[in-house]
C-alpha positions, 0 to 999 in steps of 0.5 A, spaced: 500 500 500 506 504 501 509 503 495 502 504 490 502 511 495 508 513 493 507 512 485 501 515 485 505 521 488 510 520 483 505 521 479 502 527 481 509 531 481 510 529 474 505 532 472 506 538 475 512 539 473 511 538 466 506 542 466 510 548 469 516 546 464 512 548 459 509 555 461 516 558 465 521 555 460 521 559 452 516 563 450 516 561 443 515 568 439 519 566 433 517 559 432 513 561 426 518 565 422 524 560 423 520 553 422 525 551 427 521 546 432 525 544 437 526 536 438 524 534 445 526 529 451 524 528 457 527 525 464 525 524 472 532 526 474 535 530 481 528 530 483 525 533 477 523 533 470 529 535 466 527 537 459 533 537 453 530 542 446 534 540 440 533 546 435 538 543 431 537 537 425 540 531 428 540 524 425 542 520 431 537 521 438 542 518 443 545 524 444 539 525 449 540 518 452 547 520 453 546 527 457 540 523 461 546 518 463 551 524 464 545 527 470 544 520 472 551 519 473 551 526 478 545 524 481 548 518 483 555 521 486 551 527 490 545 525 492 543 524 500 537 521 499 539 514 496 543 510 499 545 505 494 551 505 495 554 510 489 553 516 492 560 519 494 556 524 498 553 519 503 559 516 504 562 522 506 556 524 511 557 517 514 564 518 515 564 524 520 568 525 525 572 519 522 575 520 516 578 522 510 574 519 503 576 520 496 572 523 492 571 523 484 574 529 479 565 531 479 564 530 486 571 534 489 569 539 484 562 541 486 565 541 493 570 545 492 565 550 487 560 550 495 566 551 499 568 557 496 561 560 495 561 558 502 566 563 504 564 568 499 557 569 502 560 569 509 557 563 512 549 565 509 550 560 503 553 553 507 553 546 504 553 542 511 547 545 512 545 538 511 542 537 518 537 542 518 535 540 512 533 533 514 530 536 521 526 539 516 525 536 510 520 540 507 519 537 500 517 531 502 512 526 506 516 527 512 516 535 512 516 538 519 516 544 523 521 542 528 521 544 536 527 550 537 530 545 542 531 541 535 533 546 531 538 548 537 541 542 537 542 542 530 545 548 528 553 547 532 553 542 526 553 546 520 560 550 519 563 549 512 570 551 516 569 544 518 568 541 511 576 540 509 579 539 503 585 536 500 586 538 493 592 534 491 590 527 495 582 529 492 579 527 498 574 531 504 572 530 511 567 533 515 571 534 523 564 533 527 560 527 527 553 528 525 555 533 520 551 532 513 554 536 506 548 537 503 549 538 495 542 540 493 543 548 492 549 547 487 549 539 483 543 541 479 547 547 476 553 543 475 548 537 471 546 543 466 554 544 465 555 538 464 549 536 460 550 543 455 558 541 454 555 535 451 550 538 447 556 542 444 561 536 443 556 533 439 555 539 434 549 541 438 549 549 437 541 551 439 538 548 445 535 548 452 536 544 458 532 545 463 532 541 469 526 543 473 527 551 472 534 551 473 535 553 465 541 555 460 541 556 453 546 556 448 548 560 443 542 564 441 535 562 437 536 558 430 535 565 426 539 569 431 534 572 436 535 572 444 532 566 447 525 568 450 524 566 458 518 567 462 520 569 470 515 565 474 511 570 477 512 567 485 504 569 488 501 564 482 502 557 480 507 554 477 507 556 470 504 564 471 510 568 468 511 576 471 515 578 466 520 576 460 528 575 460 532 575 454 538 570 453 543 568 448 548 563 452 547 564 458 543 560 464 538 563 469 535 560 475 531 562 481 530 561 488 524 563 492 519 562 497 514 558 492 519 553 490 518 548 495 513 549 502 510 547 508 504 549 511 502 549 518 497 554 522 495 558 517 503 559 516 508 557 509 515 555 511 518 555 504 525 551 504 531 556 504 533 555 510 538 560 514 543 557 517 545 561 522 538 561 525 535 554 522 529 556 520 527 559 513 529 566 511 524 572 512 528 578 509 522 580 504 524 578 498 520 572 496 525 571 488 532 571 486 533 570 480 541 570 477 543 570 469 551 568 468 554 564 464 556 558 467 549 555 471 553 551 478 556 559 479 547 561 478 545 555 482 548 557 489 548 564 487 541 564 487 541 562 493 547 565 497 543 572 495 537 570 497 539 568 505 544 575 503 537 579 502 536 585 498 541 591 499 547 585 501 545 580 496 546 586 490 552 588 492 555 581 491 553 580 485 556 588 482 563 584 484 562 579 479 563 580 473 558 577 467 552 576 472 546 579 473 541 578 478 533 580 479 530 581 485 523 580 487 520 583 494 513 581 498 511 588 495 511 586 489 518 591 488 522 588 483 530 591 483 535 589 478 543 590 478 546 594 474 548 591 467 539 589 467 536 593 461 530 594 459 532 589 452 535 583 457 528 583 462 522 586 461 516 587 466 509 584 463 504 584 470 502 591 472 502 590 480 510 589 479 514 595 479 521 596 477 526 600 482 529 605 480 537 604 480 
């Protein structure tokens, strides 16, 4: 009976993702004038519908197997969640507190490409967050809001100073028992790399990879156009866009409020979790949305200025260079960095107002 209840569940969000996919990914304005279909698969990976568009001829289709393989094999390495022996990251968790574990050029990688945005958000963006985020677990059946004595007891495990790293030997190790590195915030970035460097080793030169919102594109449309992305409007469902973003060879992912919640009360707990203090961030912004080149950069981005807030959050991202971001408060404001044109993003709900920079 569990088991005909779980994938029925499956099912369900299935569904619902793909149907999100549809209204928040490319707003095919051009279609017509180029006669460019796009050739389009689909997967269930990363806890998500991950959705590959082909705006290219192709004659042999298993280049879409072999980006699904190249995700599954991240998946596998870095989950927290399925303990079939592969995940490195599981294996790095159990062994907290006791010893170093080796690592592969993938997995090191991402850990190191944490560790630094660890450091660069001052501690708001932490991979070992882990323990909060399983006391929580918001996302799933057996989400929660904790007691604080919980979430006391919690918090002296999350300190990205004790995940250490050895570059040369490729191996970590977390100091503390019970600590848990947590790659969910950054591996979907570093699967759409990988899943786009495929693409493009393959001759590919127009296409999307879409895994659950986290989107890049390359190059630009087949006749030459931007790329047009609906920005999912935070107060609607799934699919109800606020405005346009326009790219050419860039990656656009979003953290916000209305991604992944709990609702106890009358109160929504969303899944952005603070790890100075254990409970979900409320600083006033309900999206944070980062355009750059490379989407594991956006990824964790995406969430490190959220947890930074609006005035901090900006800040960063002016230091960068090649990225861009677009934030959206509960008051429905919208605040842009510096580079954001009116040509790269344009607001198309009235009840949204652009600030003046």
């Amino acid at each position: 009976m569990l088991e005909k209840k779980v994938n029925v569940i499956k099912l369900l969000c299935f569904f619902l993702i793909f149907f999100s996919l549809l209204g928040c990914s490319v707003l095919n304005k051009n279609a017509k004038q180029t006669g460019n279909e796009p050739l389009v698969e689909t997967a269930f990976l990363m806890g998500t519908i991950v959705k590959i568009s082909i705006y290219d001829h192709i004659e042999d289709k298993t280049i879409f197997q072999k980006v699904f393989n190249r995700i599954a094999d991240i998946e596998a390495k870095m989950t927290i969640n399925s303990a079939t022996g592969q995940s490195e990251i599981i294996n790095l968790n159990n062994a907290a507190g006791r010893e170093s574990c080796k690592f592969s050029a993938d997995t090191f990688y991402v850990l190191e490409k944490g560790k630094n945005y660890s450091e660069l958000s001052g501690g708001l963006f932490d991979i070992t967050i882990g323990p909060l985020v399983k006391l929580w677990n918001i996302g799933t059946e057996a989400a929660t809001v904790p007691q604080e004595a919980e979430i006391l007891t919690k918090l002296p495990l999350v300190n990205y100073h004790n995940l250490i790293l050895d570059k040369d030997k490729q191996t970590a190790k977390l100091i503390v028992p019970g600590m848990i590195v947590d790659l969910g915030a950054i591996a979907k970035g570093y699967a759409a790399d990988e899943a786009a460097k495929i693409l493009l080793e393959n001759g590919i030169k127009h296409a999307i990879v879409n895994l659950g919102g986290n989107i890049l594109v390359l190059n630009t449309r087949p006749d030459g156009s931007a790329w047009r992305l609906g920005l999912q409007d935070p107060y609607e469902p799934r699919g109800d866009y606020m405005g346009i973003v326009n790219l050419k060879n860039q990656t656009l992912v979003s953290s916000g409020t209305y991604e992944r919640y709990l609702e106890r009360n009358g109160k929504r707990y969303h899944h952005i979790l603070n790890p100075k203090t254990g409970y979900p961030e409320d600083n006033g912004l309900v999206s944070v949305s980062i355009i750059t080149t490379s989407s594991i950069d956006a990824d964790a981005l995406s969430t490190a200025t959220f947890l930074l807030g609006l005035e901090k959050g900006l800040e960063l991202i002016e230091k960068l260079p090649d990225t861009e971001a677009i934030f959206i408060t509960t008051d429905k404001k919208v605040y842009t960095s510096s580079g954001v044109s009116a040509a790269d993003f344009e607001i198309k709900k009235n009840e949204y107002q652009l600030q003046k920079k």
